[in-house]
C-alpha positions in Angstrom: 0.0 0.0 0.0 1.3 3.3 -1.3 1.4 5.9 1.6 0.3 9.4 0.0 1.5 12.2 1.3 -0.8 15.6 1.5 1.3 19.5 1.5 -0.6 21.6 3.5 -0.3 25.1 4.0 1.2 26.1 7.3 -0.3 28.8 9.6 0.5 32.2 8.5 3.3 34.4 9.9 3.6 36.2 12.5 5.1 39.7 13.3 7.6 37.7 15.3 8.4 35.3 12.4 9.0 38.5 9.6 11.2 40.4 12.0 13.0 36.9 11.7 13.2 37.0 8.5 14.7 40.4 7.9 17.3 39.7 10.5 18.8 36.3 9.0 18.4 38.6 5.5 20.4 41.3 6.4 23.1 38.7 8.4 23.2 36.7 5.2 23.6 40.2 2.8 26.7 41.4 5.5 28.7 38.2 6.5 31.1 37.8 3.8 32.2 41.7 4.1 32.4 40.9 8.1 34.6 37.4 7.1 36.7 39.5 4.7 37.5 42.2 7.2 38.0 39.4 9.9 40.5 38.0 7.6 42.3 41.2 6.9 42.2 42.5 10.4 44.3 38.6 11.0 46.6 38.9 7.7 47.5 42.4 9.5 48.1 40.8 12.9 49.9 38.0 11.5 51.9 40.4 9.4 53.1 42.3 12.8 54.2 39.1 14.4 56.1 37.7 11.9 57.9 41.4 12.2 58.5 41.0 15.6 60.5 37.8 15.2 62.6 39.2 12.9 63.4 42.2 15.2 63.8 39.4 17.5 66.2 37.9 15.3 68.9 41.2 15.6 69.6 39.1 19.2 72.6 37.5 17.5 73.5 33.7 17.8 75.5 31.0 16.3 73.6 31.7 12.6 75.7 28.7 10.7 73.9 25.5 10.8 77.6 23.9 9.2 78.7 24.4 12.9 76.2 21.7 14.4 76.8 18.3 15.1 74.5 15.5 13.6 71.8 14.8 13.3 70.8 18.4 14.9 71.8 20.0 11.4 69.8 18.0 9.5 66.8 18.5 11.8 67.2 22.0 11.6 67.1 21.7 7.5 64.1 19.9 8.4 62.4 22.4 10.4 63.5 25.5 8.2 61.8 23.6 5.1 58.5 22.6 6.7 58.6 26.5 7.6 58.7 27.6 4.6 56.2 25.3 3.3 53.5 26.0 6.0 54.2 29.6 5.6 54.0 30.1 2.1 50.7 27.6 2.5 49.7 30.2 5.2 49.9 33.4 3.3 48.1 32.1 0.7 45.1 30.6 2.3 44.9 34.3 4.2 45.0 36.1 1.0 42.5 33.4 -0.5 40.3 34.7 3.0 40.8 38.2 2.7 40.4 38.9 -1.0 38.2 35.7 -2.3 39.2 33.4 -5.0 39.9 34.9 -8.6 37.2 34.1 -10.1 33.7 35.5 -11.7 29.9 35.4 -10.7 27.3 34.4 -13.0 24.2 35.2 -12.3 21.2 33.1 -13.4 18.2 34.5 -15.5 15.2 36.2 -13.3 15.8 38.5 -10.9 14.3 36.7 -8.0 16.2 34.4 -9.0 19.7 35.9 -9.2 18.6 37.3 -6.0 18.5 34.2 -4.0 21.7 32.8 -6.1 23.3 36.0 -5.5 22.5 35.7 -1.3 23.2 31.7 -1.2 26.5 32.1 -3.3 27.7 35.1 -0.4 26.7 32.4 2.1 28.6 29.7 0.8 31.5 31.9 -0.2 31.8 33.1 3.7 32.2 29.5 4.8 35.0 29.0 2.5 36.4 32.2 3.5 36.4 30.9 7.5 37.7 27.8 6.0 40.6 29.4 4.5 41.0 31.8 7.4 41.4 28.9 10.3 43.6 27.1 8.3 45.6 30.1 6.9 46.2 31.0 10.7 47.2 27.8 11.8 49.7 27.0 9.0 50.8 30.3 10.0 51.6 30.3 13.6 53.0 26.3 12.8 55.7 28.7 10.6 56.3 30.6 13.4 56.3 27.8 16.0 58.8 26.0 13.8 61.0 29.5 13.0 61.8 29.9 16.7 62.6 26.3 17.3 65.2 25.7 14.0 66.3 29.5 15.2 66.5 27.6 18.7 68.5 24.7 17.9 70.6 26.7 15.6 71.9 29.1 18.4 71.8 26.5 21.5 72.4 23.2 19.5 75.7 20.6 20.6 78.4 22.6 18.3 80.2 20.0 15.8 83.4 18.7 17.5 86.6 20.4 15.8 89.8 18.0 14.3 91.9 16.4 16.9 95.8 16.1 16.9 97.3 12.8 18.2 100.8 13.6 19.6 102.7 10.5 20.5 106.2 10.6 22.7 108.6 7.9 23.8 106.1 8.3 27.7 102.9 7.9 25.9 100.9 9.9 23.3 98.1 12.8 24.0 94.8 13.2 22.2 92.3 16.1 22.0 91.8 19.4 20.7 94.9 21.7 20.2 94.6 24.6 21.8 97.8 26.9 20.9 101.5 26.5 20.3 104.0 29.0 22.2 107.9 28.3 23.2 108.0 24.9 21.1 104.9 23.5 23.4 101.8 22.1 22.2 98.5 22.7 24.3 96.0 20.6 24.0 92.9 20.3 25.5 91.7 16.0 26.4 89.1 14.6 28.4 90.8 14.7 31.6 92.2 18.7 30.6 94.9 20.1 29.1 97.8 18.9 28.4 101.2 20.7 27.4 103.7 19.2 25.2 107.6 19.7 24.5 107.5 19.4 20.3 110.9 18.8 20.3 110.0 15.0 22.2 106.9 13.9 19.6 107.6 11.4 17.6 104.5 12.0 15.6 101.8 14.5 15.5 99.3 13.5 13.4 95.5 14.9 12.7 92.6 13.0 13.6 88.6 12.9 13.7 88.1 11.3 16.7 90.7 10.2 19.5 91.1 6.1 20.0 90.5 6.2 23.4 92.1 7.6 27.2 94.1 10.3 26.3 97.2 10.9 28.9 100.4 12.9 29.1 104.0 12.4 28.7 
């Protein structure tokens, strides 16, 4: 058995139900300037931000990432390239927000008709302007986020360990970092602290990456 559905008529409108009516009309007609000015007044803010870090930035630190030991130089390569992907992603959903997609309207034929297309494309244009806003802001303070911290690990990162000098001598041989030469001695700095040596009693001073092991002196 088929049901069969009767439309009715509902009951008329009320004073209450027009006022309605004009409100949501006249939120619908304003809410993509509001979402545009929203989205400037955040491209502006954003803007100023971004300005501070770089003043931020004239509080010099260790600026080459060469200098770091691994892996902390390639994380910080890392970092610097997801910044510069989320930010150029940023800035262009925000101008997508703040100026609207390039494109056109086309308006149908009838006037009450291009009317109501006219109000409904405004309404869906304003949610894909709030879209692009929210995102737009978050790819943008991720840029930021990730800015300070490659800036971070740039200036406070484990610096990369300098060449070593292996000294050997008829006592033993010394192995660290040489510090400086004055009066025919070698200074050189070891695990267990520096060490002066007499060059005239090395039998070989050779340049190394890494010491073999317990360094000691002559």
């Amino acid at each position: 058995m088929t049901a069969r559905w009767r439309v009715r008529p509902g009951p008329p409108g009320t004073p209450a139900d027009r006022a309605a009516g004009r409100l949501t009309r006249r939120l619908l007609a304003g809410e993509l300037a509001r979402a545009r000015e929203a989205a400037l007044a955040w491209r502006n803010g954003l803007a100023a931000l971004f300005v501070g870090l770089l003043g931020f930035g004239l509080v010099k630190g260790r600026t080459d990432v060469s200098k770091l030991a691994p892996p902390y130089d390639a994380v910080v390569g890392v970092i610097l390239l997801l910044c510069l992907v989320f930010g150029t992603l940023g800035a262009l959903l925000l101008l997508r927000a703040a100026h609207g997609a390039p494109t056109g309207v086309r308006l149908p034929t009838g006037v009450p008709a291009a009317a109501a297309a006219l109000h409904l494309g405004d309404h869906m244009e304003t949610r894909r302007t709030v879209r692009a806003l929210t995102r737009g802001v978050a790819l943008t303070i991720a840029c930021g986020a990730m800015l300070v911290a490659g800036v971070a690990l740039t200036w406070y990162g484990p610096e990369k360990e300098g060449p070593r000098v292996l000294v050997r001598t008829p006592a033993g041989q010394v192995c660290g970092k040489p510090v400086r030469t004055a009066a025919g001695r070698l200074l050189v700095e070891t695990d267990a602290g520096r060490v002066e040596v007499r060059l005239a009693e090395a039998t070989a001073l050779t340049a190394v990456d890494s010491c073999p092991g317990a360094s000691f002196g002559p």
